[in-house]
C-alpha positions as a Python dict, from the first residue, in 0.01 Angstrom:
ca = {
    (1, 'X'): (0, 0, 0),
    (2, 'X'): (227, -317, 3),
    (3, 'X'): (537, -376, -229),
    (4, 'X'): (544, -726, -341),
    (5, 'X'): (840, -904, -276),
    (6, 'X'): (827, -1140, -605),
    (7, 'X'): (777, -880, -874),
    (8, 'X'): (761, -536, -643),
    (9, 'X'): (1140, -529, -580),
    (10, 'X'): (1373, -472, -857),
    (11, 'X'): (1714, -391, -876),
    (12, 'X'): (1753, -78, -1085),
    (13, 'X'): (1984, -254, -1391),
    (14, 'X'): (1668, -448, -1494),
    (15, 'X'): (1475, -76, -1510),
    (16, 'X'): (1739, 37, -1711),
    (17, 'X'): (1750, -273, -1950),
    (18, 'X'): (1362, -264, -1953),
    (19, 'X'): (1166, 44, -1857),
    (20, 'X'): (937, 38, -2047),
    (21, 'X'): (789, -339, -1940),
    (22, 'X'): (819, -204, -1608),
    (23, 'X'): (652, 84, -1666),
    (24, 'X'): (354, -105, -1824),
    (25, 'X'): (360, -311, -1509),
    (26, 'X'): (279, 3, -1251),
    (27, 'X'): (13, 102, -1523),
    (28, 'X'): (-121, -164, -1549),
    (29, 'X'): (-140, -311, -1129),
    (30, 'X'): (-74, 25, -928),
    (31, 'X'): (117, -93, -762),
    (32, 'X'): (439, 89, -646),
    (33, 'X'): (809, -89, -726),
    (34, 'X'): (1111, -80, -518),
    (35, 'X'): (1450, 3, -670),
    (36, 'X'): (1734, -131, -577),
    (37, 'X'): (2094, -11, -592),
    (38, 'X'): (2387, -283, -442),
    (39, 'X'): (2125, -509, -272),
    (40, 'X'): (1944, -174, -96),
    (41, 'X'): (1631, 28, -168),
    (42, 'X'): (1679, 368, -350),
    (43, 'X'): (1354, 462, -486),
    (44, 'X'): (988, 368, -496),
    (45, 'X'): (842, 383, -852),
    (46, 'X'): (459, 432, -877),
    (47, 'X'): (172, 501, -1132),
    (48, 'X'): (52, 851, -1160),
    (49, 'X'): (-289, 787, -1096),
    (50, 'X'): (-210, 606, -743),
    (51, 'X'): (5, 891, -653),
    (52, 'X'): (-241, 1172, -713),
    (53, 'X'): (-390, 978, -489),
    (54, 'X'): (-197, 961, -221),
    (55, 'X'): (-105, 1343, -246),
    (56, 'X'): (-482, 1440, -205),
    (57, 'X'): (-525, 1195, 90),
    (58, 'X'): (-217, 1351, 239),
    (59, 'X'): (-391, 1688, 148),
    (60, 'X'): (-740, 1596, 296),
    (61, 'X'): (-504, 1453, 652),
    (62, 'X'): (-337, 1819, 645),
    (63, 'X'): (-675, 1995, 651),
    (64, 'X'): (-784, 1792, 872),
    (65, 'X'): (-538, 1888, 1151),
    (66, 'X'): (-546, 2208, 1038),
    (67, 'X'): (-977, 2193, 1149),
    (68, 'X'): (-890, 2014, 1449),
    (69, 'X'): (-646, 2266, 1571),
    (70, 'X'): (-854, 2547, 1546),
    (71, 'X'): (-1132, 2355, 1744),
    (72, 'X'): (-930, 2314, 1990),
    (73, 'X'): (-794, 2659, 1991),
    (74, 'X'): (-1125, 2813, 1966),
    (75, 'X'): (-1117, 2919, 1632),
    (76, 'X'): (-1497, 2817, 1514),
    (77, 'X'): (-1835, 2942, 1494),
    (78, 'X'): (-2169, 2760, 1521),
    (79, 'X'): (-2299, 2652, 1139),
    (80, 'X'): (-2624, 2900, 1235),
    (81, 'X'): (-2399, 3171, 1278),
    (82, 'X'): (-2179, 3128, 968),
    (83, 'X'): (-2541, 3105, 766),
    (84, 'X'): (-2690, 3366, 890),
    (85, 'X'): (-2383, 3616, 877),
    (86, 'X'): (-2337, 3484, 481),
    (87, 'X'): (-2752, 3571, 364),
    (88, 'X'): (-2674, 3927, 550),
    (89, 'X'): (-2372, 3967, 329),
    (90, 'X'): (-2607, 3854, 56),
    (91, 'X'): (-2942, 4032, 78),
    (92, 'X'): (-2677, 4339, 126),
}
């Protein structure tokens, strides 16, 4: 995700003069902005929709490593185990 230099950076007087046009703008590119405070960044601004996103791509990484790090620590079973073990507990 790249911040445009021309209309992705904005110092954060011109949000507070006009929020709302720059709110329209993430809505309307998602795209994230870059606030500026003194001629240095202070926050990234971004839709909603690209940053529910993000979160469950970050959440999809996490469980990722989290599946990889019991493989390597041994923690798994083969799939025909984990079947058959789940119709026992069902025909139960």
């Amino acid at each position: 995700m790249d911040i445009h230099p021309q209309d992705g950076v904005k110092p954060i007087s011109d949000f507070r003069k006009d929020s709302a046009r720059v709110l329209k703008q993430l809505r309307d590119r998602h795209e994230p902005i870059l606030l500026t405070q003194r001629g240095r960044s202070v926050a990234v601004l971004m839709d909603l929709e690209t940053f529910e996103r993000l979160e469950y791509a970050a959440g999809l990484r996490a469980a990722h490593r989290r599946g990889v790090a019991d493989l390597d620590a041994g923690r798994s079973r083969p799939h025909a185990a984990v079947a058959q073990s789940i119709l026992g507990r069902l025909r139960a």
